[in-house]
N, C-alpha and C positions, 0 to 999 in steps of 0.2 A: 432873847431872854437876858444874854450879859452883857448889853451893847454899853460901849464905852465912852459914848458922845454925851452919854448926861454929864461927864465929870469934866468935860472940856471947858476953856475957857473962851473968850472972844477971838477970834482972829487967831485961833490955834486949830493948825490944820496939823492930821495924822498922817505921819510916813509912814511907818510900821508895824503891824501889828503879828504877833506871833502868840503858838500855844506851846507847850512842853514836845518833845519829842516822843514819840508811841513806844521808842525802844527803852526808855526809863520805866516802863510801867511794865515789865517781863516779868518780876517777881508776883505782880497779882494773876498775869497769866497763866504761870506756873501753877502757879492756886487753882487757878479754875480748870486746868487741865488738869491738877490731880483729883480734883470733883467731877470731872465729865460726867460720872458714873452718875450723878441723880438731874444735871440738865437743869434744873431750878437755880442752883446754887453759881455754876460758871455765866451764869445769865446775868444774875445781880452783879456777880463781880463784871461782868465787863459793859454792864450800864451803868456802873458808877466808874469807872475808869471813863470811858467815855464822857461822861457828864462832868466827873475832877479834870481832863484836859481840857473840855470846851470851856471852860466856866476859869480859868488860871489863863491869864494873858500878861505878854508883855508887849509895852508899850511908845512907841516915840514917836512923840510929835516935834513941830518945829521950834516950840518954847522948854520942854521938858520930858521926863524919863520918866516911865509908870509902871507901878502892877497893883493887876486884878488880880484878887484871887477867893474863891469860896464860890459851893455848888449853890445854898439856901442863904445864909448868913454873907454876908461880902466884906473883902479888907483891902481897901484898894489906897495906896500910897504915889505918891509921886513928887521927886524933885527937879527943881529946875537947873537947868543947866550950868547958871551964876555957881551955887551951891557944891558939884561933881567935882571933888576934887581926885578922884583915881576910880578905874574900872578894871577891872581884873578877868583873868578866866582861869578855871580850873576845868581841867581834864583828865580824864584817867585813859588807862590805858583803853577801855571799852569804848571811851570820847571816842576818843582819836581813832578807832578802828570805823565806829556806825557816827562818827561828826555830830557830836553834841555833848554839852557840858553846862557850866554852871557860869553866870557871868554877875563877881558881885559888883557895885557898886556905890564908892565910900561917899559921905558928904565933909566939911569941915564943919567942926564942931559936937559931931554927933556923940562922942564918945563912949560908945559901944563900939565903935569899927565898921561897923558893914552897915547902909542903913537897907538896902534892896539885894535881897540875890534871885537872880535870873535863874531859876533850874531847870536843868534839863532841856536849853535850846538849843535846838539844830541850826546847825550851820554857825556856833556862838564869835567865832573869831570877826564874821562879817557884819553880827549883833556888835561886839564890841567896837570894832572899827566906826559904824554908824552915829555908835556914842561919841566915841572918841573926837569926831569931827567937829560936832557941835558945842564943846565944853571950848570955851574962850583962854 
């Protein structure tokens, strides 16, 4: 349903593909546990949790850096590697305890700062590092 080979280009083969980490999404959990009580209600929230992680992807192939993201609607971006001019990661303390964080990633030119942020990837130091290789 949110395959990511229609947006590829020639001769552009995928190394990595990742979803959000399940431990970022504990506040809707919370929610649904404080609803247990009617069963209808913790259900929806956690088919749309499910459906918001499967459907938000990050992306790296051999030519450039991507995200999908959106359950019905889609917003999927991607730069290529010429362009990455810095990658970042930020962690909090919960990061660093259950290993996942936010990985942005700046272009030159963009002038906003950040033009992709990675959220909530597991394992983001070895997402980063990945990047970091391929940026010339």
């Amino acid at each position: 349903m949110w395959e990511i080979e229609q947006h590829l280009q020639t001769d552009e083969i995928v190394e990595f593909v990742e979803n959000p980490a399940w431990v970022c999404y504990w506040p809707w959990f919370l929610l649904a546990l404080l609803f247990i009580w009617t069963i209808f209600i913790p259900a929806l929230i956690i088919f749309y949790v499910a459906l918001h992680r499967e459907s938000s992807k990050c992306i790296i192939t051999n030519k450039r850096v991507a995200a999908r993201i959106g359950i019905v609607s889609e917003r999927f971006k991607a730069l290529p590697y010429t362009h990455i001019t810095s990658v970042g990661l930020r962690q909090g303390i919960m990061g660093k305890i259950f290993n996942y964080g936010d990985i942005p990633v700046d272009t030159s030119g963009s002038g906003t700062g950040i033009d992709i942020v990675f959220r909530c990837m597991p394992d983001p130091l070895k997402i980063k590092k990945m990047i970091d290789n391929h940026i010339p």
